[in-house]
C-alpha positions in Angstrom: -91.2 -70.3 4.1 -88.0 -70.2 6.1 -84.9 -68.6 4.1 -81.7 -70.3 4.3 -78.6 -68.2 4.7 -75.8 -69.8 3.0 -72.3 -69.0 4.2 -69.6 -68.2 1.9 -66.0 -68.7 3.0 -63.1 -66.4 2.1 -61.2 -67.1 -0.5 -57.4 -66.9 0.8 -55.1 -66.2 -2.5 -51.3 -66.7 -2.3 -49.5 -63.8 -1.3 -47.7 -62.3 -3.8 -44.0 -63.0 -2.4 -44.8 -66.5 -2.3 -46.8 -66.4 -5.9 -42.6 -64.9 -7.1 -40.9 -67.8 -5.4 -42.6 -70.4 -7.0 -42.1 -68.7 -10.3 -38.3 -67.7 -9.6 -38.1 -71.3 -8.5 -39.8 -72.4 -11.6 -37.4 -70.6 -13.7 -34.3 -71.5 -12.1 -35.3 -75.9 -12.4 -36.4 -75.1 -16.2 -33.3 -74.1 -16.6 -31.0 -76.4 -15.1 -32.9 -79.2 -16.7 -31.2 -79.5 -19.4 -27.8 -78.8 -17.6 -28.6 -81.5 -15.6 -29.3 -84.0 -18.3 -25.9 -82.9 -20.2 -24.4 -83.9 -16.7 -26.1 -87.4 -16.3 -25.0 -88.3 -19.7 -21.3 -86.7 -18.9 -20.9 -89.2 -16.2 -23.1 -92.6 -17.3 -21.5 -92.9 -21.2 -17.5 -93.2 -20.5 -18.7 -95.5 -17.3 -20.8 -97.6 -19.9 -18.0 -97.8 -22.5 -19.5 -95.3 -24.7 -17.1 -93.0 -25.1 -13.3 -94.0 -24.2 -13.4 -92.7 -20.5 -9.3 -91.8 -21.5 -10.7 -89.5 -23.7 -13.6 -88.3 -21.9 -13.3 -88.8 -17.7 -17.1 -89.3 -16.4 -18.1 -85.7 -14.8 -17.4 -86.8 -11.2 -13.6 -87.7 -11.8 -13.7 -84.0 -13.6 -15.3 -82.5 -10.1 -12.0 -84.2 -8.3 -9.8 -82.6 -10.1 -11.7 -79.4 -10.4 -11.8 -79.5 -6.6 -8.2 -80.6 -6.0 -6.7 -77.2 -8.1 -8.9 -75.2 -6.4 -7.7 -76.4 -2.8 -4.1 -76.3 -3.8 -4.6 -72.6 -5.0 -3.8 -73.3 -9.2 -7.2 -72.8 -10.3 -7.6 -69.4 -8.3 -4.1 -68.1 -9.4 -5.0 -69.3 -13.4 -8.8 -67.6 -13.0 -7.5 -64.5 -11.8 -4.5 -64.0 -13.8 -7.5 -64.4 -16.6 -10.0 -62.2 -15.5 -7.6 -59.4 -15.0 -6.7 -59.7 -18.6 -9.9 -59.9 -19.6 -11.4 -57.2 -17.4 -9.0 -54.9 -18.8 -9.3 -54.9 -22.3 -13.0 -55.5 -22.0 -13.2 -52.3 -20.1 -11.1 -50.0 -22.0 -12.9 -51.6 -25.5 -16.3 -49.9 -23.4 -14.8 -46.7 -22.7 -13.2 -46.4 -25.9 -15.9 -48.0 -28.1 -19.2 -46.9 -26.8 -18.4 -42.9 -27.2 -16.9 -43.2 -30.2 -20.0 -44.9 -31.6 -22.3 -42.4 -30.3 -20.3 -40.1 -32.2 -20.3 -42.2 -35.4 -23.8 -42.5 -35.3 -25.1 -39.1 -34.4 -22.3 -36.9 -36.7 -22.1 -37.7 -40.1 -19.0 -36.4 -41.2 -17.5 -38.1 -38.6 -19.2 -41.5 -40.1 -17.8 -40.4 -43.4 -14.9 -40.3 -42.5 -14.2 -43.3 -40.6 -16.7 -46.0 -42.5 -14.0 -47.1 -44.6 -11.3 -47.9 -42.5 -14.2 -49.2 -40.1 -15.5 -51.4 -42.8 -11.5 -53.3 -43.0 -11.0 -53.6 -39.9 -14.5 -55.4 -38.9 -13.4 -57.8 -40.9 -10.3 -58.8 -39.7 -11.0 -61.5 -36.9 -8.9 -60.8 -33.7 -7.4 -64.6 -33.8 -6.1 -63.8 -37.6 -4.1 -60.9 -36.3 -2.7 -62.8 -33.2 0.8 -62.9 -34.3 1.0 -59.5 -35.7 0.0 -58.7 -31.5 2.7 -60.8 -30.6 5.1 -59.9 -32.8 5.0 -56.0 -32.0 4.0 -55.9 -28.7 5.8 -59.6 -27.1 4.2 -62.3 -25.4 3.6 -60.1 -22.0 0.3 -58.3 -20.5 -0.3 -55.6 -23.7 -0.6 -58.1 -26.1 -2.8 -60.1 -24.3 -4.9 -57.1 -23.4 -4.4 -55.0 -26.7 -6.1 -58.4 -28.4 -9.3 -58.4 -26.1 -9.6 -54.9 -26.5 -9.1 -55.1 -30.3 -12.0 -58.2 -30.4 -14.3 -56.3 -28.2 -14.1 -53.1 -29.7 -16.0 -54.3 -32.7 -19.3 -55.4 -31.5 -19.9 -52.8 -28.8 -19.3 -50.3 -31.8 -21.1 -51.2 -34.3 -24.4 -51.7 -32.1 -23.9 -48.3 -30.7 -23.8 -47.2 -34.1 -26.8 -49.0 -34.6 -28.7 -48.2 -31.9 -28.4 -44.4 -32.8 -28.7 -44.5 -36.2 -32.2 -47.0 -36.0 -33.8 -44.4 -33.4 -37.3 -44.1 -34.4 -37.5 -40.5 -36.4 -40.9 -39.5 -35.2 -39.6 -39.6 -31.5 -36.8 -37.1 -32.8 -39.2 -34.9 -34.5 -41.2 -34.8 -31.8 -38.5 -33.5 -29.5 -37.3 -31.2 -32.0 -41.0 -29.7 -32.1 -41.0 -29.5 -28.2 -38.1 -27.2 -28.9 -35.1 -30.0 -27.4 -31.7 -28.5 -28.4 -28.8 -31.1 -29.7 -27.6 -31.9 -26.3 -31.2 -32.2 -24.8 -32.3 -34.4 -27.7 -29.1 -36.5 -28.0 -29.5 -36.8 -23.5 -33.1 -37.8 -23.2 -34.3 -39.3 -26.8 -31.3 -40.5 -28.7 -29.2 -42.4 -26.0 -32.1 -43.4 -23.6 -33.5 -44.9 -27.3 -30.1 -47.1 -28.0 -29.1 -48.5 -24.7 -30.8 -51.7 -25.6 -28.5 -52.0 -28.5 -25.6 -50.5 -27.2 -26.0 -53.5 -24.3 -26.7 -56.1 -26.6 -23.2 -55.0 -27.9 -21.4 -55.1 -24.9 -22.9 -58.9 -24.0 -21.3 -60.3 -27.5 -18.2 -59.1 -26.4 -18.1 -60.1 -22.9 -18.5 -63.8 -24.4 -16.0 -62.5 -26.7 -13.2 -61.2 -24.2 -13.4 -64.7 -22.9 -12.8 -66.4 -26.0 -10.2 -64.2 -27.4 -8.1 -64.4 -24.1 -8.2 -68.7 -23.9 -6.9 -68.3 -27.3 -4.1 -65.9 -26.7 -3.1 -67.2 -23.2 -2.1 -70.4 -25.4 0.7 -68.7 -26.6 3.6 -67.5 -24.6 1.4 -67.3 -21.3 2.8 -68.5 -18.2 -1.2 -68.5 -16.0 -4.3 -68.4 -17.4 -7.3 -70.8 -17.9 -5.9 -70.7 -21.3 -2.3 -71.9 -20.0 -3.9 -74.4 -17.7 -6.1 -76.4 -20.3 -3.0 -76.1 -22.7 -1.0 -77.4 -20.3 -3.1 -80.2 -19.1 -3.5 -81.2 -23.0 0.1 -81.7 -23.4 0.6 -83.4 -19.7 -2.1 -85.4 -20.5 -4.1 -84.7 -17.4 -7.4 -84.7 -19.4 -9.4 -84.3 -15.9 -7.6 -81.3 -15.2 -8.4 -79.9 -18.7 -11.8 -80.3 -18.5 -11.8 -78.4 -15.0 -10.4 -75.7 -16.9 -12.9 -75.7 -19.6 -15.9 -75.8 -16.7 -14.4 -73.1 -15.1 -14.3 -71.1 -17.9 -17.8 -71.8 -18.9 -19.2 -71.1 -15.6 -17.3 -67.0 -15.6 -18.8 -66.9 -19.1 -22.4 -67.6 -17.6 -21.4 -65.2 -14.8 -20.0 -62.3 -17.0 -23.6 -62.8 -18.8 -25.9 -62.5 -16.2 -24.0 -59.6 -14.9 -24.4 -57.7 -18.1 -28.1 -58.8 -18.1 -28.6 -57.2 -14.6 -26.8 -54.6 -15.7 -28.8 -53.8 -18.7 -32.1 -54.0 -16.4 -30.6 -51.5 -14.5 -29.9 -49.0 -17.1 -33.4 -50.1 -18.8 -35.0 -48.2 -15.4 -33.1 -45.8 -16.1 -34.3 -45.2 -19.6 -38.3 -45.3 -18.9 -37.3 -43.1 -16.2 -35.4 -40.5 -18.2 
């Protein structure tokens, strides 16, 4: 009897760049489904009669006049006038908030001692005290700041806080057995432990600077994505309102991913620690 040799072909697999393109490229059209959607119906209902289109401009009248301030230079001098108020006291409400948390969480005395006054002050919303803002410090830069920092303070301190008080206890016991000092256990246990936290915390007030600093640019600004959709509101140049409010929802969805790379980043650095 004759034997038949049967020939197998290779199998070719997808190389793995290509196999994280088509699922980065998966992700990304997932995504802006549903922003896509939002933006059909934006622009078919005030064209249909649905909505009063005086009220409500369809999206692509909105793109004009988004496109129109940003050639004449208005939307760039409003965004950045905004950003550098908001950059600032989100920054300083980091490099204030963040240590003092770690110390709040890690010393008790020190949480003793400030828990009450913490305890009024998270409560007290940063748009109630607005005018007290105003009122001492004028309608310039520091209030504007000193209100972003105030609003951002809050979450980024009480998720540090958090984060190093809901450490898991075995992992500091089992330092504390390897013979880790305060420092060493604090460096490679306690704060590698609660940067997940601690970021989560700084994300709620990014989206909070932004929100904070609309509000307060309404009053008494002269710039500002705040000033410009106020502005447009009164003027009645709804298209140009709406251009502000896409513009600031687009730096909010920037600020966010930022802070979500950033987080990644300092994740590495926490397995690797």
């Amino acid at each position: 009897m004759s034997s038949i040799s049967i020939r197998t072909l290779p199998v070719t697999r997808p190389k793995p760049v290509l196999l994280g393109a088509i699922r980065i490229a998966g992700a990304v059209l997932t995504r802006t489904v549903a922003i896509g959607i939002l933006a059909l119906v934006w622009e078919i209902l005030p064209r249909l009669g649905v909505v009063d289109a005086t009220f409500l401009p369809p999206l692509s009248e909105v793109l004009v006049a988004w496109w129109d301030l940003l050639v004449s230079g208005q939307l760039w001098s409003h965004t950045e006038a905004s950003l550098i108020r908001s950059a600032a006291g989100f920054g300083l409400a980091i490099l204030i908030a963040v240590p003092l948390g770690l110390l709040i969480g890690w010393y008790s005395p020190v949480a003793n001692l400030l828990n009450p006054l913490l305890e009024v002050f998270r409560n007290t919303a940063a748009l109630a005290i607005l005018p007290v803002f105003v009122l001492i410090l004028g309608l310039g830069e520091t209030s504007k700041i000193s209100i972003i920092l105030y609003g951002c303070t809050w979450p980024i301190l009480l998720n540090t806080v958090s984060g190093v008080r809901t450490v898991d206890p075995l992992l500091i016991k089992s330092a504390r057995s390897l013979g880790l000092g305060p420092i060493r256990l604090f460096q490679k246990v306690v704060l590698p432990a609660a940067v997940p936290t601690i970021f989560t915390g700084i994300r709620l007030a990014g989206a909070a600077s932004i929100l904070i600093l609309i509000a307060a640019e309404m009053v008494g600004a002269k710039a500002g994505l705040g000033y410009l959709i106020n502005y447009a509101q009164y003027n009645f140049a709804v298209p140009d309102m709406y251009a502000g409010i896409i513009t600031i929802s687009a730096i909010g969805l920037l600020v966010n991913q930022l802070l979500i790379v950033t987080e990644r980043r300092f994740s590495t650095w926490r397995t690797n620690s």
